[in-house]
N, C-alpha and C positions, 0 to 999 in steps of 0.2 A: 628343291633339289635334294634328290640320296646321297646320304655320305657312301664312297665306293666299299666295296662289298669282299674286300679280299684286306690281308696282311699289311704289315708296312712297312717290313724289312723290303729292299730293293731285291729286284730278281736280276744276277750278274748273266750275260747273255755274249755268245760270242757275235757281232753284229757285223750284217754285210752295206754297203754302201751303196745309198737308195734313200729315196721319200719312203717314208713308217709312221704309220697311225698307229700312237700308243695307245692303249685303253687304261680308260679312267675310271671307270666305275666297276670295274671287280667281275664283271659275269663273262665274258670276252672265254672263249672254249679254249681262244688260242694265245692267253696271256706270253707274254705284254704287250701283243698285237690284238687294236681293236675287229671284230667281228661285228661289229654292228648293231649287237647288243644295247647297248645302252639306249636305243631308237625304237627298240623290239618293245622295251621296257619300259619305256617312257622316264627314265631316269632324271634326263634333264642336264644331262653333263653329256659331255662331246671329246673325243678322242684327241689327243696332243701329238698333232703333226710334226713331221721335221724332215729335212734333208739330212742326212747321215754324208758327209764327206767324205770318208774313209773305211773300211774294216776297221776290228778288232773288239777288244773287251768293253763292254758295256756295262754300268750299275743304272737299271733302269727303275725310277722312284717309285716306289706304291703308297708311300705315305701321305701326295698331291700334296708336300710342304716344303717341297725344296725351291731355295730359289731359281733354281737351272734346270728347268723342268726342260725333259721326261727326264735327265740325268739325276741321280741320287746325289744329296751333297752331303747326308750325315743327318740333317735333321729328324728324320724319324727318332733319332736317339734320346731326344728331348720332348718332356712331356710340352702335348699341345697348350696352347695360352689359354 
């Protein structure tokens, strides 16, 4: 499996309410919506699904180390183990 291919600061997104296929692995044209990249790519990681409840502001994680994924919880901030 590739470690994903982008940053790890979260990208803050204003989000509308709907199922959303996040992308995990960094090549996605249309971050932080997966594109189907990572399948093109043979990457080996798969997109983090969700039903989204409601609108509004979003910190959507890039760092694939939080524990409330796709949501950002701050751990990027801390060097990996």
């Amino acid at each position: 499996m590739q470690a994903p291919k982008h940053g790890t600061a979260p990208l803050v997104i204003e989000e509308t309410a709907g199922r959303k296929a996040y992308c995990q692995c960094g090549l996605s044209a249309n971050l932080p919506y997966c594109d189907g990249s990572h399948a093109r790519e043979g990457t080996g990681l798969a997109p983090k699904v969700v039903d989204v409840p409601s609108p509004g502001r979003k910190a959507v994680c890039q760092c694939h180390r939080s524990a409330s994924l796709p949501w950002c919880d701050g751990t990027h901030k801390t060097p990996p183990s």
